[in-house]
N, C-alpha and C positions, 0 to 999 in steps of 0.2 A: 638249777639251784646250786647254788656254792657254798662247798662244803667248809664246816667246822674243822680247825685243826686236829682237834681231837679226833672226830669223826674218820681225815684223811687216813691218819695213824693207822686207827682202828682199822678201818677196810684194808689197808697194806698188811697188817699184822693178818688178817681171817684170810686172807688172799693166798699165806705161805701154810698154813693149816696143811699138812699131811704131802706137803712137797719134800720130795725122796732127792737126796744127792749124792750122786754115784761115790762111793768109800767116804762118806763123812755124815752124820746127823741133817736133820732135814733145818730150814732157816729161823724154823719155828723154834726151834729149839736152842737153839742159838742167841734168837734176839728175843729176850723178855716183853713182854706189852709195859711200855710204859703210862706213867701216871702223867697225866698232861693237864695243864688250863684249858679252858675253852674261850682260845684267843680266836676271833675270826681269820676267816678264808678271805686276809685281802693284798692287791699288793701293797708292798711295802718294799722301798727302796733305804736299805743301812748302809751301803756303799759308800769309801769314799770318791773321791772325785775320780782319783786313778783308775779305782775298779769300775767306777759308771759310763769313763769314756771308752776303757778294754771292751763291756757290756756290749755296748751302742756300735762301734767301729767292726768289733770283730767277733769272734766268738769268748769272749767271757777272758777273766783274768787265769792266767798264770802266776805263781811267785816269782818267777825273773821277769816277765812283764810287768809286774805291778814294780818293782822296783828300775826296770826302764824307764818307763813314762814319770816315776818321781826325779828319776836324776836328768831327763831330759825338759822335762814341762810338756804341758798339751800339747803346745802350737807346736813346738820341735817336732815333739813324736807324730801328729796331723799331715807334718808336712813331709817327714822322712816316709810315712805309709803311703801318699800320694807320688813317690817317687822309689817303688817296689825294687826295680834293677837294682839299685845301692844294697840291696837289706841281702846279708849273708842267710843262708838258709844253716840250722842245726845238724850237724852230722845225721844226729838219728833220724832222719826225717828224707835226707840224700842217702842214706844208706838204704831205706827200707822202701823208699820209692824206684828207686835204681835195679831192686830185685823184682820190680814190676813192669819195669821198662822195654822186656823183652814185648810184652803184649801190651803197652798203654803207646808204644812207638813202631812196632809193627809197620810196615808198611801193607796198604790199605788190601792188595788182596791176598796176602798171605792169613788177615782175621777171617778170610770165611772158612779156614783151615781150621780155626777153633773153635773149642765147642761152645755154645750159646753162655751156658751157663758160667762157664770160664769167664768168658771176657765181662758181665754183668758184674762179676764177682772181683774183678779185680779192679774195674773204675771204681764200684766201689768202694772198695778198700783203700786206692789211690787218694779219693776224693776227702774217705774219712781222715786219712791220717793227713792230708794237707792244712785240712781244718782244725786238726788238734793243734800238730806243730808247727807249722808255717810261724815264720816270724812277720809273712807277707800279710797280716790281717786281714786289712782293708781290702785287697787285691780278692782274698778268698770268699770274705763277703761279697764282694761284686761280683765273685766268679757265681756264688749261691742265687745270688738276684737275677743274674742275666739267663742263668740254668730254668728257673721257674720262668723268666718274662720270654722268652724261646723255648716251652716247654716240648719235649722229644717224647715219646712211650716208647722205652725200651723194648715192650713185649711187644709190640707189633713188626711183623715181616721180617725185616733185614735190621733191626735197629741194636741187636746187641753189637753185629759190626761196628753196624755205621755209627751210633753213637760215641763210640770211641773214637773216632776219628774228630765226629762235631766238637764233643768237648776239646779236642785237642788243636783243630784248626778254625773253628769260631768263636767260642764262647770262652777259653783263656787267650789266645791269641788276642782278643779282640775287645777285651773284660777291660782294659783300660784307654783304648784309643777313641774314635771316632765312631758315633753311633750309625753314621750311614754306610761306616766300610763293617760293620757287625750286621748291620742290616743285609746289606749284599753278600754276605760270606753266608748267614743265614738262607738266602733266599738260596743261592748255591748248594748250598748241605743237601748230599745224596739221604740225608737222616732225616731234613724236614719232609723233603720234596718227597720221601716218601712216606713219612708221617702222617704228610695232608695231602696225599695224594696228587702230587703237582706235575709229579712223573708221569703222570697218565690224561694229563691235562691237552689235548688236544681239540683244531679246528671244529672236527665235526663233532666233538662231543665234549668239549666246555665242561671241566670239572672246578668249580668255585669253591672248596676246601680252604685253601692256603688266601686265594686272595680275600675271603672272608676274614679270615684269623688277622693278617699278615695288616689288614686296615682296624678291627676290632681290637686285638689286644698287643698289636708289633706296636703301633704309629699311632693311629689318630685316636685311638678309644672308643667305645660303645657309642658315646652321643659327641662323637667330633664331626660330625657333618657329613656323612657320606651317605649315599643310598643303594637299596638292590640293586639297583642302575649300574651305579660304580662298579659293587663288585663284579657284574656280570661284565660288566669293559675292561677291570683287571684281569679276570681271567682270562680274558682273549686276548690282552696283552702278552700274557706270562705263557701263553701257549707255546709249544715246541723246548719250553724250558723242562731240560728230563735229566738222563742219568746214563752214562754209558752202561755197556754189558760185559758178561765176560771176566777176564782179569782186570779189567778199568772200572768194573760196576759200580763202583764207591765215587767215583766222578762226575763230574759237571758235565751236561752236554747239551748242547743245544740243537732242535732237528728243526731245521727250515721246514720240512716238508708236512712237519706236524703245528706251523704256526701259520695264524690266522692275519694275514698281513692286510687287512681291511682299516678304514678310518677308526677311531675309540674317541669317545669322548669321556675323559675322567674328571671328575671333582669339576667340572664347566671345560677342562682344558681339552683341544681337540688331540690327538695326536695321528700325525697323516696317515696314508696308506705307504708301504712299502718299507718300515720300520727295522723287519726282526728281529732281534734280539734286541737294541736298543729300545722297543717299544718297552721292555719287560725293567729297565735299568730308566729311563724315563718316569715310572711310574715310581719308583724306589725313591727317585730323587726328589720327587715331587712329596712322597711321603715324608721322608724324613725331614724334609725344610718343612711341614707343616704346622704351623700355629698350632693346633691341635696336638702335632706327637709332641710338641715342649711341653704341651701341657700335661698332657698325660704319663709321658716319660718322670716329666718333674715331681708329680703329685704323690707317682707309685714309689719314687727314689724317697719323698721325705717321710710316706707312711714306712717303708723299711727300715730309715735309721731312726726315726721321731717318734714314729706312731702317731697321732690326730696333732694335726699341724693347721697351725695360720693359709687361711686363700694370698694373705700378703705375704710369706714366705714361698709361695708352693709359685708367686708370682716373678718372684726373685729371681729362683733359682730358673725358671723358665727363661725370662728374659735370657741369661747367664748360655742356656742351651743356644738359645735363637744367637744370642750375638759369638758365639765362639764354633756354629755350626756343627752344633751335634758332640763338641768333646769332652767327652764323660768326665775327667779330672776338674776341670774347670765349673761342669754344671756340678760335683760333687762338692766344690769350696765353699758356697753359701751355705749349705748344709751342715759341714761339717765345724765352719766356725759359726753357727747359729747358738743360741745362750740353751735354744729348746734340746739341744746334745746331752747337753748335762740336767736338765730340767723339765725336760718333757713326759708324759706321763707314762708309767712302768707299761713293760710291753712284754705279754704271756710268749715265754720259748716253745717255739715248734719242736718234735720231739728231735729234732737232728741238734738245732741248737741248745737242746738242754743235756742232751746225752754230751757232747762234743763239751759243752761248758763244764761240765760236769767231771769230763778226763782231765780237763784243764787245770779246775781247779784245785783238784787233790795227784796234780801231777804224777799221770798214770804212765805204764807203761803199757804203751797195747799195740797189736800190729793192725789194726784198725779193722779184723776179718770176719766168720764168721758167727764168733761170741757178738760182738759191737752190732752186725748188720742184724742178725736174729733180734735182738733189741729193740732197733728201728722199725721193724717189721711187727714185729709184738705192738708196737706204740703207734702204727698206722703209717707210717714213712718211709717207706725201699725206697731210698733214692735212684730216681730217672724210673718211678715205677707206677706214676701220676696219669691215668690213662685218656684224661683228658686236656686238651690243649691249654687251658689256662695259667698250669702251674697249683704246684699246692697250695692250700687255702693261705693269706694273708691272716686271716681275722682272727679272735681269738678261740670263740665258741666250738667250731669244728674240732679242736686240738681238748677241751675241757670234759669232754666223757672218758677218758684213760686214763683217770688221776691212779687210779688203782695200779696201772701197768706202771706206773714211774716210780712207783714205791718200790714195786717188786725191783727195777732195775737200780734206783738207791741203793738196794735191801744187796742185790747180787754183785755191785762194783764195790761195796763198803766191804763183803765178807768175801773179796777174792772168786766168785763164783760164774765170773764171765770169764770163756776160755781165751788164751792168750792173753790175756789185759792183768796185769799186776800194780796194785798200791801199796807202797809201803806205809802205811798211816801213822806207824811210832816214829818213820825217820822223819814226815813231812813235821810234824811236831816237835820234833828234836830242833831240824832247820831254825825252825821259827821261833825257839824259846827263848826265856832269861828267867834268872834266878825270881823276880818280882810280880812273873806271868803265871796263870795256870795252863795244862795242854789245852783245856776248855777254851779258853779266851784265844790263844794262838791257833785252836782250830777255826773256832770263829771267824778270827782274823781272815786268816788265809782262804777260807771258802766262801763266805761272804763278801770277802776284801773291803770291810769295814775293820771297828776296832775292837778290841775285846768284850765292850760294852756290849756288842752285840749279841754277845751269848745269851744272854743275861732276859731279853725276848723271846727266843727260842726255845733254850735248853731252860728246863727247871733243877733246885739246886740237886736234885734226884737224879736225873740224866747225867750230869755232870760225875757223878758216882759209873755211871756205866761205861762197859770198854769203847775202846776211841773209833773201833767201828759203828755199834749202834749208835753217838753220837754225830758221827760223818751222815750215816744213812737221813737221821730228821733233820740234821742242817740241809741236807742237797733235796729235800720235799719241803723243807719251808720255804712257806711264800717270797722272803728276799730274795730264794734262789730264783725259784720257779719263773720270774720276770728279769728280765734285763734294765 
């Protein structure tokens, strides 16, 4: 059931009830219950066009972005995002990613030197603060998409290492090039291979893990044509495909003596005896040229930026795959100049995108760490902490029982109470003002990135009486925020 705004309020106000904060009154006390309409729980998109295509592209508007994209126009900005290399990155963003560098660029066997926790701790924080500030949007949305569509479980085995390494040498490496050299970097990844057990994939003992996944949810999809058959012939393809040991253990390795050089027959196609490793690189190629991964590739791309899109677009853009071989920029352009970008139906934020949007939008300062990740975790989201291969949920439902938690972190970024992360909310309203404005209408402004009108649905003339945190907190819980 989806809740009443008033209702929302209300369960985030009874939620802070008798919560203690170290040398300061509890939030309860702080923030008064307000008097609300009883306007429904729907989305509702106030945005204007700047902020709907910041929404759609990236992670939510900025006020120097929102003022980018007006002095550029869409297509400019579309097209300079499609081409990342050009786009300077923000000092603060090379400064604070930089004091990370020692362990997000480690060389691979100096991470087993660190401790688990560490290194989880720091792609994290890497990850968030690229999402805040990156000026590379689109680059980092596609870094988030190909993160879930190659989904890794950090908490298994060796994956705090290795995953540090994947993100760094497949999934941004590879976040804008060629889907079949992402594919092959994936299949490579000492992180998958040991994810899905592929490391252990050997002649006499056939483990079908990866080459289930690697056809279900890498390439062809659930119902793209393949059978038990198949995967049991990919795995005996991919046999002898492992991981070296030792100081190299984070590496690619291939052991002839563990693969199974017998005839296969995959998808109808034979492939001979005496293959070895190319049997395993045969099978990849064969994937990713497949009818099937366009399609699938294609469908999952326009539900990420669209949400519920045309079979005649989703057709499009596949074509776009098939004819340019798998390269991501190119199958991203139908997409991204499609009319459904700016017009498509609102789309519920996962809690990473609404927390991230959320810094954005009331341009925070945070070092993206433990305050921000405890957050995520509260809201059901450790990133790379998804322990099953799929990736986290798509849809909207699974994310809709924590309305409660998002209030609270409203409640805690509006009054300064996540550590490390600082708002100044009087200056962002200073920024934004004129003699002819109220701060109501320029808060509006700025967090919704519509126009002052938009207060005016939101806040009651009551609200607007109250300090400009309590009003920041039920702007970033109203429904215009909540969806992209």
């Amino acid at each position: 059931m989806k809740l009443g705004r008033r209702e929302a309020i209300q369960l985030g106000m009874g939620a802070v009830i008798g919560v203690s904060m170290t040398g300061c009154e509890s939030l309860e006390q702080r923030f008064t219950k307000p008097v609300l309409p009883t306007t429904p729980w729907v989305p509702t998109s106030m945005a204007s066009p700047e902020a709907r295509l910041l929404n759609r592209i990236g992670f939510g508007p900025n006020p120097s972005d929102l003022a980018t994209v007006r002095s550029m126009g869409a297509s400019n900005y579309i097209e300079q995002q499609l081409n990342p290399d050009g786009i300077a990155e923000p000092a603060i963003l090379t400064y604070r990613v930089r004091s990370l560098n020692d362990t997000l660029s480690a060389d691979p066997g100096i991470l087993f030197d660190i401790d688990d926790r560490v290194l989880v701790a720091t792609l994290r924080q890497a990850t968030t603060l690229r999402a805040v500030y990156s000026k590379k949007q689109l680059f980092e949305r596609m870094v988030n998409f190909w993160t879930d569509h190659f989904n890794i479980y950090e908490g298994k085995g060796e994956g705090p290492q290795l995953k540090v390494i994947d993100d760094r040498e497949t999934i941004r490496k590879h976040a804008f090039g060629k889907f079949r050299d992402l594919l092959g970097a994936s299949a490579r990844s000492a992180a998958m291979l040991g994810y899905l057990d592929n490391r252990i994939n050997e002649k006499r003992h056939p483990n079908e893990n990866y080459a289930r996944e690697v056809m279900e949810l890498h390439t062809l999809g659930v119902n793209g044509g393949y059978t038990q058959n198949d995967v049991q012939e990919v795995a005996r393809c991919l046999t002898g495909w492992t991981t070296q040991t030792h100081w190299h253990r984070a590496a690619f390795s291939f052991n002839p003596s563990m693969h199974d050089n017998g005839k296969k027959t995959v998808l109808g196609v034979t492939i001979p005896t005496g293959g070895g490793i190319s049997d395993g690189e045969h099978v990849l190629d064969m994937l990713a040229s497949h009818p099937s991964t366009a399609g699938h590739i294609s469908r999952k791309l326009c539900r990420f930026f669209l949400g519920d899109t045309s079979d005649v677009l989703i057709d499009r853009v596949a074509a776009e795959f098939r004819r340019t071989d798998g390269d991501i920029k190119a199958t991203l352009r139908p997409i991204l100049s499609s009319p459904q970008l700016m017009s498509g139906p609102p789309q519920f934020k996962r809690p990473f995108d609404y927390i991230v949007s959320a810094l954005r939008a009331v341009n925070a300062d945070t070092d993206g760490g433990p305050g921000i990740q405890t957050s995520l975790e509260q809201l059901g989201q450790p990133l790379f902490g998804w322990p099953r291969p799929d990736g986290f949920p798509e849809k909207t439902q699974p994310w809709m029982g924590n309305m409660l938690g998002r209030w609270n972190v409203a409640l805690s970024l509006a009054s300064g109470q996540i550590s490390n992360t600082h708002v100044d909310l009087d200056e962002l309203v200073r920024s934004g003002g004129s003699s002819n404005r109220s701060g109501t209408e320029v808060l509006s402004e700025i967090i919704l990135g519509g126009d002052g009108n938009s207060a005016k649905s939101i806040l009651t003339a009551a609200d607007a009486m109250r300090p400009v945190a309590e009003q920041t907190a039920i702007l970033l819980m109203s429904p215009a925020f909540q969806y992209r």
